[in-house]
C-alpha positions as CSV (number, residue, x, y, z in Angstrom):
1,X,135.9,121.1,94.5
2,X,132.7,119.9,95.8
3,X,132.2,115.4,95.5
4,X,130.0,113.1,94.5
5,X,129.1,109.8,95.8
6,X,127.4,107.3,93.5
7,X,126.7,104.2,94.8
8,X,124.1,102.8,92.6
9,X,125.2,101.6,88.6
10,X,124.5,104.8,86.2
11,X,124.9,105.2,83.1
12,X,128.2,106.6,82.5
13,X,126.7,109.6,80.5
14,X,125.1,111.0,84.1
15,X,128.9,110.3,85.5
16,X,130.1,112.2,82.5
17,X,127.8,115.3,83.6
18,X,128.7,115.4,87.2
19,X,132.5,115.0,86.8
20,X,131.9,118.5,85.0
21,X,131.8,120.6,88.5
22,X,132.9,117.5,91.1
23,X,134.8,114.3,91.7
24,X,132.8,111.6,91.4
25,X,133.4,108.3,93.3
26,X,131.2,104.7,92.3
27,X,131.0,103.0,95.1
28,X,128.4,100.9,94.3
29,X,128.9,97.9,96.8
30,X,128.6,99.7,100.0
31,X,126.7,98.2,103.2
32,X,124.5,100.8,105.2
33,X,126.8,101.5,108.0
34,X,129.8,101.7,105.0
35,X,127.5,104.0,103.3
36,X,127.4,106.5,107.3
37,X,131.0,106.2,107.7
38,X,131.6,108.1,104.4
39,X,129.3,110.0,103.5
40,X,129.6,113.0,105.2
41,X,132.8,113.6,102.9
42,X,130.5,114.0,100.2
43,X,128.3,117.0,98.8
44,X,126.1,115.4,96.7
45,X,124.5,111.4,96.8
46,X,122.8,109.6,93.7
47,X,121.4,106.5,93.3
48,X,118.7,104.3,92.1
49,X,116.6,101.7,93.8
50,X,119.2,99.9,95.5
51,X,120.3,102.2,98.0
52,X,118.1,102.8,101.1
53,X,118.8,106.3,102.6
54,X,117.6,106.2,105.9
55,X,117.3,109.0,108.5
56,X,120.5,107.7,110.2
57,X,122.9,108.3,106.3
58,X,121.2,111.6,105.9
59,X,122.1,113.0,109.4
60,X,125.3,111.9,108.8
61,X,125.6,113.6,105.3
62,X,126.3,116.3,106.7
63,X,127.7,118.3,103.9
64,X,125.3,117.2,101.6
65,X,123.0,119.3,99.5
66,X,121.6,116.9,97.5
67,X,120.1,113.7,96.9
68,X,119.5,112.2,93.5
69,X,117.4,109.5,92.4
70,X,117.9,108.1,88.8
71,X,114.0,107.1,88.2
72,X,110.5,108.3,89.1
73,X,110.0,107.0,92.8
74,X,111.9,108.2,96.0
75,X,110.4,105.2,97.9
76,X,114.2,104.8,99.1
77,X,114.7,108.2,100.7
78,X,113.9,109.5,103.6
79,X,112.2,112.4,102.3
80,X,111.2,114.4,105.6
81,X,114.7,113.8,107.2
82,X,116.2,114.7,103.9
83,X,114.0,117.9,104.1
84,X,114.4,118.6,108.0
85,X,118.3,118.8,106.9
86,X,117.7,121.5,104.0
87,X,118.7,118.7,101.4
88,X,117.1,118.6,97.9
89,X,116.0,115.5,96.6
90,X,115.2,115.2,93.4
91,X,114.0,112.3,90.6
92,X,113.6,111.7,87.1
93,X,110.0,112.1,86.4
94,X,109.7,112.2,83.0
95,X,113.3,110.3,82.2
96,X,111.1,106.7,82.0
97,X,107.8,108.1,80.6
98,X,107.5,106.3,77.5
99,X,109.5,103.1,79.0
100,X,107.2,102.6,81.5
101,X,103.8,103.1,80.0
102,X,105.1,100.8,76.6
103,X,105.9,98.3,79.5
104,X,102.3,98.3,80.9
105,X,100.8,98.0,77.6
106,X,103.1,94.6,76.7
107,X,101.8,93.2,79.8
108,X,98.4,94.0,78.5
109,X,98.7,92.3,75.4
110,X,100.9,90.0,76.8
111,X,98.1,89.0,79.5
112,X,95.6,88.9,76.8
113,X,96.8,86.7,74.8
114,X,99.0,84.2,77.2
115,X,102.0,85.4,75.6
116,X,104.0,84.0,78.6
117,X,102.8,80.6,78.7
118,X,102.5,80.4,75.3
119,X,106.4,80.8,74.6
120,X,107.0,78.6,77.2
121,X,104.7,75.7,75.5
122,X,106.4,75.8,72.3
123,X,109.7,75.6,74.2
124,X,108.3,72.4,75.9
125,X,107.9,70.8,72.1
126,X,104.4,71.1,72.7
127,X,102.0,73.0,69.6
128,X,98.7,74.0,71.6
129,X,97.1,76.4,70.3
130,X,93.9,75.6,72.1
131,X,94.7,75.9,75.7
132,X,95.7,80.2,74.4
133,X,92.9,81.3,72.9
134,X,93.2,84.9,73.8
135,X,91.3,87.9,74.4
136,X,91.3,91.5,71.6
137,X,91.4,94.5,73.4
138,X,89.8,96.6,70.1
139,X,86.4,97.9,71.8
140,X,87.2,96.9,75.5
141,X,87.3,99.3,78.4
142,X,90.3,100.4,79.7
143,X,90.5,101.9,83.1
144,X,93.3,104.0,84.2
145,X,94.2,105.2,87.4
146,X,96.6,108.0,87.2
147,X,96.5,110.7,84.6
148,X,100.0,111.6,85.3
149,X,102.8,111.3,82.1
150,X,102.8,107.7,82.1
151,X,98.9,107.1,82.2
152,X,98.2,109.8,79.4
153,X,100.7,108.1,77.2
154,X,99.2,104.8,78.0
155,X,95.5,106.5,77.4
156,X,97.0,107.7,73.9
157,X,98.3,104.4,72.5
158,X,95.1,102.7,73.9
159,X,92.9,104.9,72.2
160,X,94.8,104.1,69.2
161,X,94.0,100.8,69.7
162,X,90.4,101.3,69.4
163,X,89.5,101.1,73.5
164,X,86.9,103.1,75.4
165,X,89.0,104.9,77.9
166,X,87.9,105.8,81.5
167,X,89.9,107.0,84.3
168,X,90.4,107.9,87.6
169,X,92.3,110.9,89.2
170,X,91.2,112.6,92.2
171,X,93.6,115.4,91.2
172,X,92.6,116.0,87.4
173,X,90.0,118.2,86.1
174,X,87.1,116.5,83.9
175,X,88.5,119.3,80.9
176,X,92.2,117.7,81.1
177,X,90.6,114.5,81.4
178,X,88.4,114.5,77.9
179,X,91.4,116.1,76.3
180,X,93.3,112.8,76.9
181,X,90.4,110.9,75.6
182,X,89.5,109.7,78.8
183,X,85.9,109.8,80.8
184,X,86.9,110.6,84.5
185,X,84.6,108.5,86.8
186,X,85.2,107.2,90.5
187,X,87.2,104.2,91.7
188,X,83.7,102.0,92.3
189,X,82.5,102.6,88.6
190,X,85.9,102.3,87.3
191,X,86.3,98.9,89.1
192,X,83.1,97.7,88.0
193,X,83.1,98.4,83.9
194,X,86.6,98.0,82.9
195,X,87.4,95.1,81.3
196,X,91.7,96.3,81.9
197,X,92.9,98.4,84.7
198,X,96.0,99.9,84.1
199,X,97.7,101.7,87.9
200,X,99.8,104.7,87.7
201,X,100.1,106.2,91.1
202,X,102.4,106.3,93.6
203,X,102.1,104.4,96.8
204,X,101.0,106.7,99.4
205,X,98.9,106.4,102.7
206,X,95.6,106.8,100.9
207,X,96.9,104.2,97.6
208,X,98.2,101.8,100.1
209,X,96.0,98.5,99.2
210,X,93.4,100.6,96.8
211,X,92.9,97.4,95.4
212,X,92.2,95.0,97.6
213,X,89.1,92.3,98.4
214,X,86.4,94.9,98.7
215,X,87.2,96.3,95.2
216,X,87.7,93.1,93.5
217,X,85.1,91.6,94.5
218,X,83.1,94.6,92.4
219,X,85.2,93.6,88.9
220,X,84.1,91.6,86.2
221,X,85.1,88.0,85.5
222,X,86.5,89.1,82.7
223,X,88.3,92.0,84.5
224,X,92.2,92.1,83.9
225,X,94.7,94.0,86.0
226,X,98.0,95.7,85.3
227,X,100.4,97.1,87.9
228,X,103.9,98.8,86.6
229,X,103.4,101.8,89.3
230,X,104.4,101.1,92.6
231,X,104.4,97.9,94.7
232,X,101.5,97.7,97.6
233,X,99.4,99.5,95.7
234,X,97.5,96.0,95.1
235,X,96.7,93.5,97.8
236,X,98.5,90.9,96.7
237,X,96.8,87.9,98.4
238,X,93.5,89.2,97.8
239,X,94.7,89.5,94.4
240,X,96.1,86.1,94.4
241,X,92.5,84.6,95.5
242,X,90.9,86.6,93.0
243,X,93.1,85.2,90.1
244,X,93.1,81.8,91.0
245,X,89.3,81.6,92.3
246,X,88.6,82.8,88.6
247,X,86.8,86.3,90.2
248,X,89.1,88.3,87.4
249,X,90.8,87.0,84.1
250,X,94.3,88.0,85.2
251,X,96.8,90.1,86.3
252,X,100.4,91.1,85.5
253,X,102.3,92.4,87.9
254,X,106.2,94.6,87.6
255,X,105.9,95.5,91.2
256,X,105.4,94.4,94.4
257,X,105.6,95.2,98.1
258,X,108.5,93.5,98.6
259,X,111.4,93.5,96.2
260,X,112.9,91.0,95.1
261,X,110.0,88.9,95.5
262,X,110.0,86.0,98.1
263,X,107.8,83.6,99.0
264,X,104.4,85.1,97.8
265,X,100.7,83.7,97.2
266,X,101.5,85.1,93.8
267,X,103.6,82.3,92.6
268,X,101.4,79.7,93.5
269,X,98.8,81.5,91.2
270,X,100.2,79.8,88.2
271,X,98.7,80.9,84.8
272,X,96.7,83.9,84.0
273,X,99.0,86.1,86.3
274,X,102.5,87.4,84.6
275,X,105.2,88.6,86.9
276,X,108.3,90.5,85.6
277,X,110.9,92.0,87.9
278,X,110.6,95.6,88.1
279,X,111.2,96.1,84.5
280,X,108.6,99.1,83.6
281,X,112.7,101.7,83.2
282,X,114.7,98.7,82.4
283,X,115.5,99.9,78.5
284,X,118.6,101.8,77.4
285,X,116.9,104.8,76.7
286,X,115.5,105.5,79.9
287,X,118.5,104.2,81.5
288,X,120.6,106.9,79.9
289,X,117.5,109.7,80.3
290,X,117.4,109.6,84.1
291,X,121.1,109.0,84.0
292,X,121.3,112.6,82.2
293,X,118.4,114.1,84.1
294,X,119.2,113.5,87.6
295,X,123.0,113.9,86.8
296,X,122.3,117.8,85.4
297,X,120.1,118.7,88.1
298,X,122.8,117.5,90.6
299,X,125.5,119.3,89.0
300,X,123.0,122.6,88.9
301,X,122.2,122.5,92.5
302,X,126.2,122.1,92.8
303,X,126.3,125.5,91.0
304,X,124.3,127.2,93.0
305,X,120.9,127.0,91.1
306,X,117.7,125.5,91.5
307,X,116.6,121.8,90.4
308,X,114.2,121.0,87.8
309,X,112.6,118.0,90.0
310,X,112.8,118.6,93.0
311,X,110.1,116.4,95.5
312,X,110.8,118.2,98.6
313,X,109.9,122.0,97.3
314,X,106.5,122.2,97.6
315,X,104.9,123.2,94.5
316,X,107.8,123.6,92.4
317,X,107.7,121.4,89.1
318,X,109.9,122.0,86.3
319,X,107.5,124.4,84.8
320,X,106.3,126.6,87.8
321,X,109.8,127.1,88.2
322,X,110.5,128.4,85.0
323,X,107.1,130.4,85.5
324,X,107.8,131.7,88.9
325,X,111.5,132.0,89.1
326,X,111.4,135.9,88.7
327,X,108.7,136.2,91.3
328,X,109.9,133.6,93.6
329,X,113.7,136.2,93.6
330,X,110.8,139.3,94.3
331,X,109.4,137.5,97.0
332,X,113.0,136.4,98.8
333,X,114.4,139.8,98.4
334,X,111.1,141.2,100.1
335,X,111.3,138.7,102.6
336,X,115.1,140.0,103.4
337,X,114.0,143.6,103.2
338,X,111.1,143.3,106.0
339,X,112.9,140.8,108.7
340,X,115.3,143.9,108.8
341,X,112.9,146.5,108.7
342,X,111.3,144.0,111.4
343,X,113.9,144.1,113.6
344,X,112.9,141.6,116.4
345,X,111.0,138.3,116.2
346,X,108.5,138.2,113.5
347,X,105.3,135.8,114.8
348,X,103.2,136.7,111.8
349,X,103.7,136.9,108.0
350,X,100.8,138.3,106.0
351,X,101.6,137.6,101.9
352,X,99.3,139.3,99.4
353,X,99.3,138.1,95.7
354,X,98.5,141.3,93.8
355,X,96.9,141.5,89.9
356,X,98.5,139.4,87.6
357,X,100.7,137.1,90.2
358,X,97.3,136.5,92.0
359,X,96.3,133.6,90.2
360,X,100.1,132.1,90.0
361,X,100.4,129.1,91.8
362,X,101.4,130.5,95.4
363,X,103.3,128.0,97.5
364,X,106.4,128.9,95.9
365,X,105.8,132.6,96.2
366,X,105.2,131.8,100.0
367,X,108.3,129.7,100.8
368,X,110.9,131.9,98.8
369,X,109.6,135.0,101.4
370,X,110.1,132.9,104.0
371,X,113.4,132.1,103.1
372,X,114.2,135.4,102.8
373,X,112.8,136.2,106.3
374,X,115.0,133.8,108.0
375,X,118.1,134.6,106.4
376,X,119.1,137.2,108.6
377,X,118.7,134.4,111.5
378,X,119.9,131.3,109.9
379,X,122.0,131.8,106.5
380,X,122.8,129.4,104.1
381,X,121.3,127.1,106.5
382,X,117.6,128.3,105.4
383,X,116.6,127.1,101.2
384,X,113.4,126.7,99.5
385,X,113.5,123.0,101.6
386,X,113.3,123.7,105.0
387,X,111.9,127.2,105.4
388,X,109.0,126.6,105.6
389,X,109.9,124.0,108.6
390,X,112.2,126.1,110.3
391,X,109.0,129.1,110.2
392,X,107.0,127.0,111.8
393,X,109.3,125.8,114.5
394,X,110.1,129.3,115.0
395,X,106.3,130.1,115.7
396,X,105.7,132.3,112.6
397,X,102.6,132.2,111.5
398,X,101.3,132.8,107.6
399,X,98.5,133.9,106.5
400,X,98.1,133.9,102.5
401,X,95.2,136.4,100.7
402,X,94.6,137.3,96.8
403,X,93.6,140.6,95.6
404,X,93.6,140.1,91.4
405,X,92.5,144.4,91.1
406,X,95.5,145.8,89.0
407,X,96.9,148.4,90.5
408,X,100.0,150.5,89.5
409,X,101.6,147.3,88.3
410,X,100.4,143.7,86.4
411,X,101.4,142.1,89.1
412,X,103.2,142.8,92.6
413,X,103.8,141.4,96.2
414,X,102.6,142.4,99.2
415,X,104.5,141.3,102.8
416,X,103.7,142.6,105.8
417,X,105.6,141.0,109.2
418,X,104.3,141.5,112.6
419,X,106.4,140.9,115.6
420,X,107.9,141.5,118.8
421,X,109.1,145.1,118.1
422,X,106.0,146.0,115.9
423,X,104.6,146.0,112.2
424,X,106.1,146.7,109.0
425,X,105.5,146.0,105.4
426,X,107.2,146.3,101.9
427,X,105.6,146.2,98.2
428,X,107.4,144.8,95.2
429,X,107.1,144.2,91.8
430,X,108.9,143.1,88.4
431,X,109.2,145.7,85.4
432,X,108.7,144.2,82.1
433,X,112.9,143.2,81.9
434,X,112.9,141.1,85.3
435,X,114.0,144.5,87.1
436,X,112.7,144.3,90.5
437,X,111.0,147.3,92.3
438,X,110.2,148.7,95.9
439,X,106.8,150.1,95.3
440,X,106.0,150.2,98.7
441,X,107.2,150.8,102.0
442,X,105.4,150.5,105.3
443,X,102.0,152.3,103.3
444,X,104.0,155.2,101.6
445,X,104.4,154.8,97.6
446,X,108.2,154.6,96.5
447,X,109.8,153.8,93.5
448,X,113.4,152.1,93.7
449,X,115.4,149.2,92.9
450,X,116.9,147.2,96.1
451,X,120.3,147.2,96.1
452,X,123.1,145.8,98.6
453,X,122.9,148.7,101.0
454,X,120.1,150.6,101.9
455,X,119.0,152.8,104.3
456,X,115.3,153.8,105.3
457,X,113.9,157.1,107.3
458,X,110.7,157.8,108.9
459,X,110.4,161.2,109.0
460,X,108.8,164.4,108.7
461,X,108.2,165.8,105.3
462,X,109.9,169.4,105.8
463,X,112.4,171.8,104.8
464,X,116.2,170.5,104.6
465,X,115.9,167.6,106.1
466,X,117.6,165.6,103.0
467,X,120.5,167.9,102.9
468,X,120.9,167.5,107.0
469,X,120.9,163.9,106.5
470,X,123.6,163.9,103.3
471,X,125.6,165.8,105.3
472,X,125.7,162.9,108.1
473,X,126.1,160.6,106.2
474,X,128.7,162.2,104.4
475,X,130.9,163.1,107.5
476,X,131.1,159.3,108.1
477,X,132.4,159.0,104.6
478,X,129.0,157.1,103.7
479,X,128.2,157.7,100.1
480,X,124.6,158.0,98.5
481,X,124.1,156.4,95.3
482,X,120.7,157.2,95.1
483,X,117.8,158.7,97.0
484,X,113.8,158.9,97.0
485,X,111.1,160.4,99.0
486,X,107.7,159.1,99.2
487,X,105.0,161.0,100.8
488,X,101.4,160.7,101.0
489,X,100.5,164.2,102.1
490,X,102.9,167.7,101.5
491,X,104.3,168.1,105.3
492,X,103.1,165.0,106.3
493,X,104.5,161.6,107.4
494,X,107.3,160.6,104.5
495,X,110.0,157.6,104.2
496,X,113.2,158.4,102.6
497,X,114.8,155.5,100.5
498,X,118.7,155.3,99.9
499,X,120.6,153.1,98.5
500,X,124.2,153.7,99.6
501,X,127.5,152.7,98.1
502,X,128.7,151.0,101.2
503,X,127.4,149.4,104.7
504,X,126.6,152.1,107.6
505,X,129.5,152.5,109.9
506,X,128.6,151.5,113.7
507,X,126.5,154.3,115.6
508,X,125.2,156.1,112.5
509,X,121.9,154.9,112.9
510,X,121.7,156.6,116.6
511,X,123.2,159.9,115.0
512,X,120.6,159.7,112.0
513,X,117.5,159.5,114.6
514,X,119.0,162.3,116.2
515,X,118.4,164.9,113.0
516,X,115.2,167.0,113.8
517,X,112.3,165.9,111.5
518,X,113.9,161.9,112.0
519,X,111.4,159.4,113.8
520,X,113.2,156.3,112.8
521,X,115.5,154.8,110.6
522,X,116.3,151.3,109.4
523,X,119.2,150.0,107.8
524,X,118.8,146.8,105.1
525,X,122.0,144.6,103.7
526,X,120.6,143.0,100.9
């Protein structure tokens, strides 16, 4: 029975889930070299925020197929060791949605009208109601940046509010955009009419410090900002001068750079700046939500399926999955079917999206065929995580095209490897129940389901040449389950496709190539 290793506090409906298909062990004191020590006992990991898994855990993991984290960041993985070691790591991106954009817009309000300070004057004995006078946000100009879940559910309650909306998203179009509600400008223009900016990004190379002195110094007086996204997103002494040299109104901060906070220029800001503790999932909903969501996905990869969330398949969200899955099974099996027919090292892998499929999202498409390519080299050590690492380390080169003309079929596959021992290719496509077909086979037109065992002849198109080769096979007690012949010209060049009931004995391919008529022949375990 495969075992889990928790050693961050869940929710005990998420422990519920994975004690379903493992045995689950909280651990949820352990130091980092504890944490080595143990966890290569362990198939799966989850945690939240308070577990760092470095490079050194992960090699040591190593029976691990997944990693788990309860919430929306994976700031405390390390995502390419994870992924250099095949491991799926997934998140919760949509488990603290409404949690975390409700939290942003009670710092808002909470910022505009000194809630903070407020309640802590009244608690003093003092009544003075002068010192708050507060700020509406009817008619003002929100800016977000992010259009992701969060920031379109902050757009939606802040439009409801009565703001003007504006945004920026490198990675949105200006249609999606206006259907939110929101105008899409650049980060200058943003900076410079918003009365609010609200940040929902994650904190990457090119976010790192996207506000910082040069960008303030563009803001209004009046300019309040809002960070429940990601510490170090902000420069937080720039910001700190800013607040406290009166150059914005505010700020209210649930992240920072480093957590918990230490000493920090932010503290000595004093009012007009709220700080919270990284609070934007802290509710019981969104407690129990990732708790459930990262929990089921574990226990799926556990199984032997696919995970909804996974950060480290590239391209593969939730809903390209469930889009692509059928094609993304077409394009492994393919893969399988031409590394054989291959033979040697493959150094080049030409992929052709065909009709339908052509304007699919790819990169899926792309690493499930290479998947299947290696498989015949590397095994289970080769998923949807690494392939496309371990192709490149091997040399192989990809080259991606589109052709949208429908052909025979809505949509199909095209693969075509080139390597040491030559060039082959294979055609695929999906019937309208999921059925996969071979449509095509190194440029002559067949028709067949894959199955298990195959066998494929180059031949020429004559006279009793099927019967010659039946009765080979049939002397080495091979049986045929089925059989087709694809041909471009009568008496030509033709390929012969079998699928057979069991694996070719050693030595029959020899004996096959020997049958006049009988150039080559290749044989494919599937």
């Amino acid at each position: 029975m495969s075992k889990v290793l928790v050693s961050d506090p869940i929710d005990q409906a998420g422990i519920d889930i994975l004690s379903q298909v493992a045995t689950v062990d909280v651990k949820t004191t352990l130091k980092p070299d504890e944490l080595v020590n143990i966890i290569g006992e362990y198939d799966a990991l989850m945690i939240r925020s308070g577990t760092r898994v470095t490079k050194e855990i992960i090699e040591a993991g190593t029976n691990l197929k997944i990693i788990g984290r309860a919430g929306v960041g994976v700031d405390n993985v390390d995502v390419p060791a994870a992924t250099r070691q095949g491991i799926v790591v997934v998140n919760s991106p949509e488990g603290n949605t409404i949690a975390a954009a409700e939290h942003a817009l009670a710092m808002m309000l909470s910022l505009s009208r000194h809630i903070p300070d407020a309640n802590a004057s009244v608690k003093r004995g003092e009544w003075d109601r002068k010192t708050f006078v507060g700020a509406e946000v009817y008619k003002k100009t929100l800016g977000i940046v992010g259009l992701g879940k969060i920031g379109s559910h902050v757009a939606a309650v802040a439009r409801a509010m009565g703001m003007k909306l504006l945004a920026y998203d490198p990675f949105i179009s200006t249609e999606r955009a206006e259907q939110i509600g929101c105008q899409l400008v650049d980060m200058d223009v943003l900076a410079q009419q918003a009365d609010y900016i609200t940040l929902h990004i994650p904190k990457t190379p090119e976010t790192t410090h996207l506000i910082n002195a040069e960008l303030l110094a563009k803001m209004k007086p009046t300019t309040r900002i809002i960070n429940c996204a990601r510490g170090g997103i902000i420069d937080e002494a720039a910001l700190a001068s800013a607040v406290k040299e009166g150059k914005i109104a505010g700020a209210a901060l649930d992240v920072f750079e480093s957590e918990p906070l230490a000493e920090s220029t932010l503290r000595e800001v004093g009012k007009d700046i709220i700080l919270t503790p990284h609070l934007g999932a802290s509710t019981t909903e969104a407690q129990v939500n990732v708790a459930i969501d990262v929990a089921e996905q574990i226990r799926d990869v556990l199984l032997g399926l696919p995970a909804r969330s996974a950060v480290n398949i590239p391209g593969l969200g939730p809903d390209v999955l469930e889009e692509l899955k059928p094609y993304m099974q077409l394009a492994e099996t393919l893969g399988r079917l031409v590394s054989q027919l291959a033979g040697g090292r493959v150094e080049l892998l030409n992929i052709r999206l065909q009709g339908e499929i052509a304007t699919n999202k790819s990169q899926p498409l792309v690493v499930a065929a290479l998947k299947g390519l290696l498989h015949q080299a590397l095994r289970e050590r080769v998923n949807y995580v690494n392939a496309s690492i371990e192709a490149k380390e091997r040399g192989i080169r990809v080259i991606e095209t589109r052709d949208a003309a429908v052909r025979d079929y809505a949509g199909s596959l095209h693969l075509e490897a080139t390597g040491n021992l030559g060039t082959h290719s294979v055609t695929g496509a999906l019937l309208g129940d999921g059925e996969i077909r071979l449509t095509n086979m190194d440029g002559f037109p067949i028709n067949v389901p894959p199955s298990q065992h195959m066998l494929f002849t180059l031949h020429r198109d004559m006279p009793g040449i099927i019967g010659k080769l039946g009765s080979l096979l049939g002397s080495f007690n091979v049986n045929i389950a089925s059989m087709q012949v694809g041909r471009k010209i009568v008496r030509g060049d033709a390929v012969m496709a079998l699928s057979l009931d069991d694996p070719l004995p050693d030595g029959i391919l020899s004996e096959i190539t020997k049958v006049p008529g009988i150039r080559d022949a290749y044989t494919v375990n599937l």
